[in-house]
Structure formats: C-alpha cells, structure tokens
N, CA, C and O atoms as a MOPAC input file, in Angstrom:
PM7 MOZYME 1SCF
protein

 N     75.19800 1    90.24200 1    87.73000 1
 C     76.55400 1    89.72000 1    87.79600 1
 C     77.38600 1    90.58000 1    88.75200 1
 O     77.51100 1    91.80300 1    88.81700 1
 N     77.80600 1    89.80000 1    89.31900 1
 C     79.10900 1    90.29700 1    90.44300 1
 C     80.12200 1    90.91600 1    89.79900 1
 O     80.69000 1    90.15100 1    89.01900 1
 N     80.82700 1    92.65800 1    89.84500 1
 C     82.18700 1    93.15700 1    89.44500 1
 C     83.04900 1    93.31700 1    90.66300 1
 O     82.61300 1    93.54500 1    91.79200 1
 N     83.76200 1    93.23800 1    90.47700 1
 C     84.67100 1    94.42900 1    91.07600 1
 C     85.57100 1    95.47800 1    90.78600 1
 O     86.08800 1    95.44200 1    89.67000 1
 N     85.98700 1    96.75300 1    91.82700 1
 C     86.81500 1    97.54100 1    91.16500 1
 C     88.06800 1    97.06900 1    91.11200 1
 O     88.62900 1    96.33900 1    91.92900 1
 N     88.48900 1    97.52700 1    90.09400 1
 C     90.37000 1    97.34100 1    89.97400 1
 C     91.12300 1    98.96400 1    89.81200 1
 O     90.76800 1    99.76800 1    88.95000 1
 N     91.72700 1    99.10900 1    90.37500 1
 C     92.54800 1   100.66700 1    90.57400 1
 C     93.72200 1   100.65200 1    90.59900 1
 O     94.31500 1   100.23800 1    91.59500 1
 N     94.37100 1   101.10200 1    89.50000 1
 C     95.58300 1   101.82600 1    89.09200 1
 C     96.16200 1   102.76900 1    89.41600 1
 O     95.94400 1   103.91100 1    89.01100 1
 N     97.44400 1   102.24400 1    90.62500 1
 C     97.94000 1   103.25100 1    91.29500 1
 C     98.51400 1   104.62000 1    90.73100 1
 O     98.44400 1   105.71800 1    91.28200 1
 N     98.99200 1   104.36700 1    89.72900 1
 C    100.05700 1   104.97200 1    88.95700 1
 C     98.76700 1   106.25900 1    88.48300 1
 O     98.96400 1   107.39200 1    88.92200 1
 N     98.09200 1   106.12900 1    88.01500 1
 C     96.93000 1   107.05200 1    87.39500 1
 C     95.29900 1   107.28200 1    88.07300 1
 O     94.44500 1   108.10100 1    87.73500 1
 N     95.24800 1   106.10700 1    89.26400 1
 C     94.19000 1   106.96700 1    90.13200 1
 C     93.15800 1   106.70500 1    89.23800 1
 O     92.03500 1   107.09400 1    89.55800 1
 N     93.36300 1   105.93600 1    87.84100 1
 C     91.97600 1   105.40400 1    87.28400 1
 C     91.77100 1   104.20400 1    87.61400 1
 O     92.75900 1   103.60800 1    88.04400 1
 N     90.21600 1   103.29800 1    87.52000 1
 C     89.63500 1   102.16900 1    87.71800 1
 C     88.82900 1   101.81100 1    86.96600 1
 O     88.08300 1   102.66000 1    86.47900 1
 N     88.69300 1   100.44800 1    86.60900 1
 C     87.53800 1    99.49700 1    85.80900 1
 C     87.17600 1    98.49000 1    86.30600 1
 O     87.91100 1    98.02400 1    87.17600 1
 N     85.95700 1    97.78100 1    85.97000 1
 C     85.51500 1    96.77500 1    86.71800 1
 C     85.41600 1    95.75800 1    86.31400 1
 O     85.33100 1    95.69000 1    85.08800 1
 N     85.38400 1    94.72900 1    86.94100 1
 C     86.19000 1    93.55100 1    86.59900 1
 C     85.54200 1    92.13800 1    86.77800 1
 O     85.39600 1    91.93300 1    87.98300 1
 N     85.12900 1    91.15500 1    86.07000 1
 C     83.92700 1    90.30300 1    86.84800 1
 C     84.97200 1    89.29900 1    87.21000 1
 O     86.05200 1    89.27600 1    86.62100 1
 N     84.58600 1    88.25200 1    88.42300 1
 C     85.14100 1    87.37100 1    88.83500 1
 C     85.34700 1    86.33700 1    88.03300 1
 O     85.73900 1    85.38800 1    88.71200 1
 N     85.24600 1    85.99800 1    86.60100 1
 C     84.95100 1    85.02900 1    85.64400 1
 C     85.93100 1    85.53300 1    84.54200 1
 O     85.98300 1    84.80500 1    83.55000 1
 N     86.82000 1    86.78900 1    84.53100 1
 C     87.42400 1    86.83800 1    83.98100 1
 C     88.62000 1    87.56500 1    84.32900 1
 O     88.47100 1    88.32100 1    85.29000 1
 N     90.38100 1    87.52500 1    83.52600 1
 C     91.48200 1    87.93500 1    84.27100 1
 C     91.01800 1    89.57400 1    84.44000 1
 O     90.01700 1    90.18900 1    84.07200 1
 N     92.21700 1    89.95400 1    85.16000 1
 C     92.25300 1    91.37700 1    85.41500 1
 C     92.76500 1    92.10000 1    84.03000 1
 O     92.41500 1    93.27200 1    83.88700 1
 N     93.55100 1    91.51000 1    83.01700 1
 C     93.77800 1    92.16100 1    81.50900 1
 C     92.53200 1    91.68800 1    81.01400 1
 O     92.03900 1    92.63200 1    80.39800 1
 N     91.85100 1    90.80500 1    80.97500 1
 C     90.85000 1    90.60300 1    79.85700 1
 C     89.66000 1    91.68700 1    79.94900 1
 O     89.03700 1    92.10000 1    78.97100 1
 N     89.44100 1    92.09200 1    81.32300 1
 C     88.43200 1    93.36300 1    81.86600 1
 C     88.33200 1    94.21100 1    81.68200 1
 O     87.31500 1    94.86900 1    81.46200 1
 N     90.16300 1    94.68100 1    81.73600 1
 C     90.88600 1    95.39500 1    80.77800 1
 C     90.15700 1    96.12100 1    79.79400 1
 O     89.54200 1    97.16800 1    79.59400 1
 N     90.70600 1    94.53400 1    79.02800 1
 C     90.72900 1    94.66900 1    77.19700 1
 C     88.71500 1    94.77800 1    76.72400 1
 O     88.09700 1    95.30000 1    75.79600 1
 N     88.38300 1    94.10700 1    77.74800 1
 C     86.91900 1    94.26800 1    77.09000 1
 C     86.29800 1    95.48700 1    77.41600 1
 O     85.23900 1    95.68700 1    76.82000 1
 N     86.70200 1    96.42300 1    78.26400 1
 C     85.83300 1    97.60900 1    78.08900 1
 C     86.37200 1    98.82300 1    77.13500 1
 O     85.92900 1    99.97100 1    77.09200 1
 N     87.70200 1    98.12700 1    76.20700 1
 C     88.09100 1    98.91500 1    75.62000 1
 C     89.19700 1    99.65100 1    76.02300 1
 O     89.90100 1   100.31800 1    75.26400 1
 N     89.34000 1    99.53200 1    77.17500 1
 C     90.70400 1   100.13000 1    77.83100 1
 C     91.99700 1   100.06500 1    77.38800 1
 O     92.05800 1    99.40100 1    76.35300 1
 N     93.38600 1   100.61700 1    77.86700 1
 C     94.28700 1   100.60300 1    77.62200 1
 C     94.73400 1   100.81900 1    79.19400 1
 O     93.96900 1   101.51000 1    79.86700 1
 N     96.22200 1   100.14200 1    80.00700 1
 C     96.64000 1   100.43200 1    80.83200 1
 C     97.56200 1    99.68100 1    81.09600 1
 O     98.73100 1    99.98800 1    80.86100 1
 N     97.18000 1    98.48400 1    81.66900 1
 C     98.39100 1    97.06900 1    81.62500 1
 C     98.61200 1    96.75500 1    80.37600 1
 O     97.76400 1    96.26600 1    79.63000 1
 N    100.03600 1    97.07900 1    80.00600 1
 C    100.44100 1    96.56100 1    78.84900 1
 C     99.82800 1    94.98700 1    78.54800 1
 O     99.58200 1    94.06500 1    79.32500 1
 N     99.71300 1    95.09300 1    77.24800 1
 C     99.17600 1    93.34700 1    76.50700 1
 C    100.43300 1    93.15600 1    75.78500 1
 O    101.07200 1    93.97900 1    75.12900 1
 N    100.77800 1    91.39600 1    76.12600 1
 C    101.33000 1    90.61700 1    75.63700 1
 C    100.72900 1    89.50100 1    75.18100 1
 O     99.78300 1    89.66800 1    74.41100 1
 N    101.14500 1    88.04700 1    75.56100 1
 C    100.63100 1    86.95600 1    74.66100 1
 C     99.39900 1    86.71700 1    75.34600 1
 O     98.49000 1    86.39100 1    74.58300 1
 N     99.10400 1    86.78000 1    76.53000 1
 C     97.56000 1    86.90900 1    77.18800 1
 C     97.35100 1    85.54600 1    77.89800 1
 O     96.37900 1    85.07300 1    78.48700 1
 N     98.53400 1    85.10000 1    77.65300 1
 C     98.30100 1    83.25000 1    78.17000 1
 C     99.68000 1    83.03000 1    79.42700 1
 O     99.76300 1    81.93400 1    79.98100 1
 N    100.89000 1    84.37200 1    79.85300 1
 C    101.30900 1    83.65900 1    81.09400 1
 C    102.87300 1    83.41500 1    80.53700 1
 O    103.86800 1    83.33500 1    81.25600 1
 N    102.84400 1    83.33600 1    79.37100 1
 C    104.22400 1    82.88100 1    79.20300 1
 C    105.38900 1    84.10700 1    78.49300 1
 O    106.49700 1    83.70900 1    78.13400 1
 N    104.99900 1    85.62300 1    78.34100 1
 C    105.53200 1    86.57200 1    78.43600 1
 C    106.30100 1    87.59300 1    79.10900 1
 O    107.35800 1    88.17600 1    78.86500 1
 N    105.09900 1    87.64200 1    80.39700 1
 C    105.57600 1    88.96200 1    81.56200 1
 C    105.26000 1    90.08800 1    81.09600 1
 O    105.51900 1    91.04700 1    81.82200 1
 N    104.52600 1    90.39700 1    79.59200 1
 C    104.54200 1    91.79400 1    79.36500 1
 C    103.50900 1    92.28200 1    80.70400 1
 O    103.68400 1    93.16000 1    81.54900 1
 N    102.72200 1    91.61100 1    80.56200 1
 C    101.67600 1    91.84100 1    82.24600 1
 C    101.94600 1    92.47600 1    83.18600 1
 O    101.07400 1    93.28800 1    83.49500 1
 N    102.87100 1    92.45400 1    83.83800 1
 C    103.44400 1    91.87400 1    85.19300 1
 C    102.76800 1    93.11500 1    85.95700 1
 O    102.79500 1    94.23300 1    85.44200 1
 N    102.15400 1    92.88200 1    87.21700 1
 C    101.53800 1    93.93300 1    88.22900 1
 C    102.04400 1    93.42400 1    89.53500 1
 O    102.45300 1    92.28100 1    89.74000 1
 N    101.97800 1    94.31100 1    90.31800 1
 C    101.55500 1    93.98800 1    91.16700 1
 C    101.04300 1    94.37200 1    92.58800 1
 O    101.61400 1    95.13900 1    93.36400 1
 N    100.06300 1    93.81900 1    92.76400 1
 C     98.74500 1    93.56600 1    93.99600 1
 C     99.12200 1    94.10500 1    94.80100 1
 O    100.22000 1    93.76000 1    95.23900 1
 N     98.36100 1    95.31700 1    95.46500 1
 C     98.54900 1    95.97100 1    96.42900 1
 C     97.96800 1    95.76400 1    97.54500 1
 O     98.40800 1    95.50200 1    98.66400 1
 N     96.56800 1    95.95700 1    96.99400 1
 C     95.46000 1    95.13700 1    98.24300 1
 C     94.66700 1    94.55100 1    97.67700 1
 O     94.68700 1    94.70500 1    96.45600 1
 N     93.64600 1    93.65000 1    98.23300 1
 C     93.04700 1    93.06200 1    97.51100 1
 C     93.17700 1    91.35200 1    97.48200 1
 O     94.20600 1    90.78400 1    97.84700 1
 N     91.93300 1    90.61000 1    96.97700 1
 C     91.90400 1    89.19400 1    97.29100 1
 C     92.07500 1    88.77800 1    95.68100 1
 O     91.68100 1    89.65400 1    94.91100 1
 N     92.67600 1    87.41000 1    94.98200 1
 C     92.37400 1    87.16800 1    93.89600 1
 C     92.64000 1    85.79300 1    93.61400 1
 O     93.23300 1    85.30700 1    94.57800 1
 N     92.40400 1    84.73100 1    92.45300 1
 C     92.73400 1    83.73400 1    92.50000 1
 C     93.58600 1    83.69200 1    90.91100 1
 O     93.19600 1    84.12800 1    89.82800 1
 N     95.02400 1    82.91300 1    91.30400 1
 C     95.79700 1    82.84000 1    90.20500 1
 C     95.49300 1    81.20500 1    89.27200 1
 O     94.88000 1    80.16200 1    89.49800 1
 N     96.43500 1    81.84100 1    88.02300 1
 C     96.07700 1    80.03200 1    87.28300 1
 C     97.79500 1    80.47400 1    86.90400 1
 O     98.19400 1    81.63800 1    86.93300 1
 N     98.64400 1    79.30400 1    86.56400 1
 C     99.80400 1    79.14200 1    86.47500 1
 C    100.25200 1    79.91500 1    85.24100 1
 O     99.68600 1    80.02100 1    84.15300 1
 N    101.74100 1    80.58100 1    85.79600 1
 C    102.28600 1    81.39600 1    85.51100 1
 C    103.73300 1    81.27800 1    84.83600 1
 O    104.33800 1    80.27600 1    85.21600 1
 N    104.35700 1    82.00700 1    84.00300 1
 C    105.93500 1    80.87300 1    83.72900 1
 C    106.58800 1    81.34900 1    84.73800 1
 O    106.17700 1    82.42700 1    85.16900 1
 N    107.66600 1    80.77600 1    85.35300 1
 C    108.54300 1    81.12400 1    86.61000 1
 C    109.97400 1    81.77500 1    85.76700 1
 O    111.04200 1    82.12700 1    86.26700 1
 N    109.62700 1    81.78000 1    84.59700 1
 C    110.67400 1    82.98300 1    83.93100 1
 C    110.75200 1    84.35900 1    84.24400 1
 O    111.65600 1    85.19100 1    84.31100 1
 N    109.30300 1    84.34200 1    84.44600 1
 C    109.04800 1    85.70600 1    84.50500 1
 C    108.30400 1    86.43700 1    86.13100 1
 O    108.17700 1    87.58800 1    86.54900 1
 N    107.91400 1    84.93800 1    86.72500 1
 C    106.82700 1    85.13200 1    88.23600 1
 C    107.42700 1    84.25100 1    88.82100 1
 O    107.02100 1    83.09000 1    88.77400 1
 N    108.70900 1    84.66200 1    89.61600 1
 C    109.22000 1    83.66800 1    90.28200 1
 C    108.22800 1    83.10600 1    91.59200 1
 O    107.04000 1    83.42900 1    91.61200 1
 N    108.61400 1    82.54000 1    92.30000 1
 C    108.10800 1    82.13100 1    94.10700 1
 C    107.67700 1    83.52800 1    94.75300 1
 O    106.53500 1    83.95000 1    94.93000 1
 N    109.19200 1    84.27400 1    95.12800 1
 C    109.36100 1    85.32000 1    95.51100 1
 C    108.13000 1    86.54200 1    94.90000 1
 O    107.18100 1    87.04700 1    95.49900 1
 N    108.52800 1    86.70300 1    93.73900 1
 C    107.66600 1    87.63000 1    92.99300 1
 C    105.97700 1    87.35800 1    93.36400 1
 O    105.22800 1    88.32300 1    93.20800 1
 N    105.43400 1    86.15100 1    93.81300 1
 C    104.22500 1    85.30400 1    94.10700 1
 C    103.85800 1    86.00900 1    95.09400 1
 O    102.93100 1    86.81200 1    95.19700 1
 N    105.00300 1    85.50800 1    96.16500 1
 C    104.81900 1    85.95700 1    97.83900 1
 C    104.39600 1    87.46700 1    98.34100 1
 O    103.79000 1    87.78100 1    99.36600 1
 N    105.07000 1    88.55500 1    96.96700 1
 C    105.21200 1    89.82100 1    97.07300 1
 C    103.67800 1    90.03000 1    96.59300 1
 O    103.08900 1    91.03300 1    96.99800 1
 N    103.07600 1    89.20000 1    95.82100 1
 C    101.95100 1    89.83200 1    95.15600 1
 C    102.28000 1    90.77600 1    93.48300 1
 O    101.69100 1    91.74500 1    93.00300 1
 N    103.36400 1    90.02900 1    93.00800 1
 C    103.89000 1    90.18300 1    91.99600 1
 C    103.17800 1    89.09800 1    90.86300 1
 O    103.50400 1    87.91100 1    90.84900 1
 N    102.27900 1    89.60400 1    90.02800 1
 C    101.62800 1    88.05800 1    88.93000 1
 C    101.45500 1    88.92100 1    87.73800 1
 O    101.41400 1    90.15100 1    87.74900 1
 N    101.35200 1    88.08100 1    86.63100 1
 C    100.98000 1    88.23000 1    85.51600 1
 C     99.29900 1    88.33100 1    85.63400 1
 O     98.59800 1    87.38900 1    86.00400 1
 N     98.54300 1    90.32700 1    85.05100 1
 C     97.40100 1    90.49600 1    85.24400 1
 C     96.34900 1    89.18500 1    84.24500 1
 O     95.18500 1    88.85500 1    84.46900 1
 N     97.24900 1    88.69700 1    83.19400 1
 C     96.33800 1    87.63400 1    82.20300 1
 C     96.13800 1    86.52700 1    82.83800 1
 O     95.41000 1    85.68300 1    82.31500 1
 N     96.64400 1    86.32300 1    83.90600 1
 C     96.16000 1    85.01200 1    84.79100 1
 C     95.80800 1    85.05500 1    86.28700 1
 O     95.70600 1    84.04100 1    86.97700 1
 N     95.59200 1    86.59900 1    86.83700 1
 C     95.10700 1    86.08400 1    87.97400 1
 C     93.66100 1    86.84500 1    87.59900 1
 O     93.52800 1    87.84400 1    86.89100 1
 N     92.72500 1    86.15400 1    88.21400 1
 C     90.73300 1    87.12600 1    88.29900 1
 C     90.58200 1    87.21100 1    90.02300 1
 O     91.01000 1    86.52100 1    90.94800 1
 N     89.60100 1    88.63900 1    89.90700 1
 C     89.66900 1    88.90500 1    91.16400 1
 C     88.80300 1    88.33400 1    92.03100 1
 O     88.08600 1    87.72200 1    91.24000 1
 N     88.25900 1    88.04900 1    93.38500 1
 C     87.78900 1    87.77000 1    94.43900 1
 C     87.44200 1    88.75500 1    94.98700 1
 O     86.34200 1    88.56200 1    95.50500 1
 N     87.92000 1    90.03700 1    95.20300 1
 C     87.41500 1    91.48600 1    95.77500 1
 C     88.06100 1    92.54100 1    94.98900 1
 O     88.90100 1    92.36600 1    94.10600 1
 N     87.54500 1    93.73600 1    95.43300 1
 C     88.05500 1    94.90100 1    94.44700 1
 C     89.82500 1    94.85100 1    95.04100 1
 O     90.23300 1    94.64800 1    96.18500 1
 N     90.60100 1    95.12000 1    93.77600 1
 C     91.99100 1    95.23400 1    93.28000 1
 C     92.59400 1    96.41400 1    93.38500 1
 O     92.29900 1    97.28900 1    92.57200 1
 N     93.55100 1    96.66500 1    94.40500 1
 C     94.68400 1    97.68600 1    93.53900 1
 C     96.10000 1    97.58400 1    93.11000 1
 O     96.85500 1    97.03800 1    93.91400 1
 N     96.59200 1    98.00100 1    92.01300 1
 C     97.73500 1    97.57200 1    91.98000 1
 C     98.95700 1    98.14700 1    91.05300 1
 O     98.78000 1    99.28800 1    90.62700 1
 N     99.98700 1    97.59300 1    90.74700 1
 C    100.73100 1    99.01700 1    90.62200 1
 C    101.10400 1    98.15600 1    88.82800 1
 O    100.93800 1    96.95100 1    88.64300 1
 N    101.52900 1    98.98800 1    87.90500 1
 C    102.33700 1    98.32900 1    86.73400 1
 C    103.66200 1    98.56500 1    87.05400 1
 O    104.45400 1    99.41000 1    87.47000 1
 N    103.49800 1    97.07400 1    86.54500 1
 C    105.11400 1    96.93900 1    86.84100 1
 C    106.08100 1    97.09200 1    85.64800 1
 O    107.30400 1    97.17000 1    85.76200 1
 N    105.37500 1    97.12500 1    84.46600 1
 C    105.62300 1    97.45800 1    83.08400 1
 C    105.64600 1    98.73500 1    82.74900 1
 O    105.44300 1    99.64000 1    83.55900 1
 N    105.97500 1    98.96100 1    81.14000 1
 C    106.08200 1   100.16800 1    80.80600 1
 C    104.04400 1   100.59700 1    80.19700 1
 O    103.70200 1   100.20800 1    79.08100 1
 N    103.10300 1   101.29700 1    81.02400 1
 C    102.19600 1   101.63200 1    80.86900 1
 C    101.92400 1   101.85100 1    79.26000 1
 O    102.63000 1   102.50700 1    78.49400 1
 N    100.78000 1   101.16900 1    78.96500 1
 C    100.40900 1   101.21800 1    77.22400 1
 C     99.87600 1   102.31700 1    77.33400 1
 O    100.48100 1   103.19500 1    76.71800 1
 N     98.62400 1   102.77800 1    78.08400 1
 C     98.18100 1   104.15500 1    77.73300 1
 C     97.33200 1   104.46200 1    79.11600 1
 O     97.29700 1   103.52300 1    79.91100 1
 N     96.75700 1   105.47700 1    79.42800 1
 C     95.83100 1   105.69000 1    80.38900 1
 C     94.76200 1   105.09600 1    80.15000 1
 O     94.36800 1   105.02800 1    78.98500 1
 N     94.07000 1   104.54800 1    81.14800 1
 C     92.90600 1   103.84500 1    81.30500 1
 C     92.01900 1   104.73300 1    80.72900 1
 O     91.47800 1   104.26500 1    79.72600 1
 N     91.72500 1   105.72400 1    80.98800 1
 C     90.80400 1   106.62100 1    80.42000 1
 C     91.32000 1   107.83700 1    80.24700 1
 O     91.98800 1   108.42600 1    81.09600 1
 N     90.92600 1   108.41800 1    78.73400 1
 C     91.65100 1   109.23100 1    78.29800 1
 C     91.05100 1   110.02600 1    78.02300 1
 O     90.06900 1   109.77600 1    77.32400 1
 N     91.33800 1   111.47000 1    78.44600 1
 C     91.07900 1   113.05100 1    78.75200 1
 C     89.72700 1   113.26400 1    77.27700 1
 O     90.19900 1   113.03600 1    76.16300 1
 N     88.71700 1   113.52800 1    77.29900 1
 C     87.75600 1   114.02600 1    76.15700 1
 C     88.48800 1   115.57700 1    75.50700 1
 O     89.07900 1   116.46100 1    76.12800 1
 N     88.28300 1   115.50700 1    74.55900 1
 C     89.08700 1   116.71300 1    73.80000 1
 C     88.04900 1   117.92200 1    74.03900 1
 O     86.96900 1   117.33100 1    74.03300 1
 N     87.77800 1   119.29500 1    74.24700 1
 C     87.38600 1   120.01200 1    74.74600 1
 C     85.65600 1   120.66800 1    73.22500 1
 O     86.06200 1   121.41300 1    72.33400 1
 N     84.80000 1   120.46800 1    73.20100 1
 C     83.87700 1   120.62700 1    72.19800 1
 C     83.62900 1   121.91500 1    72.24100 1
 O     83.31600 1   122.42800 1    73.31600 1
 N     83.71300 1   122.58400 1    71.20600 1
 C     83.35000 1   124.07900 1    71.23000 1
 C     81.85700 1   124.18400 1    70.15500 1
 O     81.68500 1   123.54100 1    69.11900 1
 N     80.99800 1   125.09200 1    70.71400 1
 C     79.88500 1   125.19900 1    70.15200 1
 C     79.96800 1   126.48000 1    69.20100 1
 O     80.55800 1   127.54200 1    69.40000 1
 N     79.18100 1   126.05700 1    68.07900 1
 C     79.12400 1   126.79900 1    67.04200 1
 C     78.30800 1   128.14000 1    67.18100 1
 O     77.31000 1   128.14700 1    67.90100 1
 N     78.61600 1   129.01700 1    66.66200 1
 C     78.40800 1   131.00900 1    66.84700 1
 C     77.57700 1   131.13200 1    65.62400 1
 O     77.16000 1   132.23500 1    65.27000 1

C-alpha cells in the first residue's frame, strides 16, 4: 500500500498517511495526537490546517468555517481532505498534543 508523509510544521514531527484515508483519520489511527479532533465529518473547523506544500484531494467542507478564500490559501478541514503526495502543514488550531511524545527516561536496576 501506497503512504505518504505528512509533517507538522509547528513540531517538526510526521506520520504517514495512506491515500484512502483523511489526513486526521491517519492521524487518529496510529494513535497519534496533533490536529485537534472535532466532529470528523466537516461541519466543525476544530480541524482547520493549513497546506503548505503538497498535493491532496478535498470532499466538501462547511463554508462556516472553509470559506472560498480559506480554499485558495490551502486552508481545509484535515477530516476531509486525503493526500495525493507527502503533506506539510501548519495547525491552525489550538494543538491537542505532540505527535509523538518524549519516552520517559528508564533507569536500570543496581
């Protein structure tokens, strides 16, 4: 199966992402945390990213929250667009947590 990377400007971390599914659901299935989650279907904005570089294909969005403008900029809700090539892009939200988070330090027993 075909991935691609997706990279998070803000933290310089990445996950990969198959073309068959959004950029939050890729997210959410490897367990991650990063783009805030909302209703997951488009009609929130908790999502909202946006596309720095990178190719992707969108599915409709509410214009409450993703105007025209916001489109043109490369401004979308991550629960509805999947990628076409590797992704980077910025949150435009308040960050849920780091994509990957620091291992706590193991000390061996004496």
């Amino acid at each position: 199966m075909i991935y691609f990377n997706v990279l998070i400007e803000e933290t310089g971390e990445s996950y990969r992402c198959s073309p068959q599914e959004s950029l939050l659901a890729g997210m959410e299935r490897l367990g991650r945390k990063g783009i805030p989650v909302g209703c997951r279907g488009g009609g929130c904005g908790v999502c909202k990213v946006e596309i720095t570089s990178g190719s992707y294909l969108k599915r409709v969005m509410s214009r409450d929250y993703v105007s025209v403008e916001d489109e043109a900029a490369g401004r979308v809700l991550a629960c509805r667009v999947k990628p076409t090539s590797d992704i980077t892009l910025k949150v435009l939200g308040k960050m849920a947590k780091n994509v990957c988070r620091a291992q706590p330090a193991v000390s061996a027993a004496v």
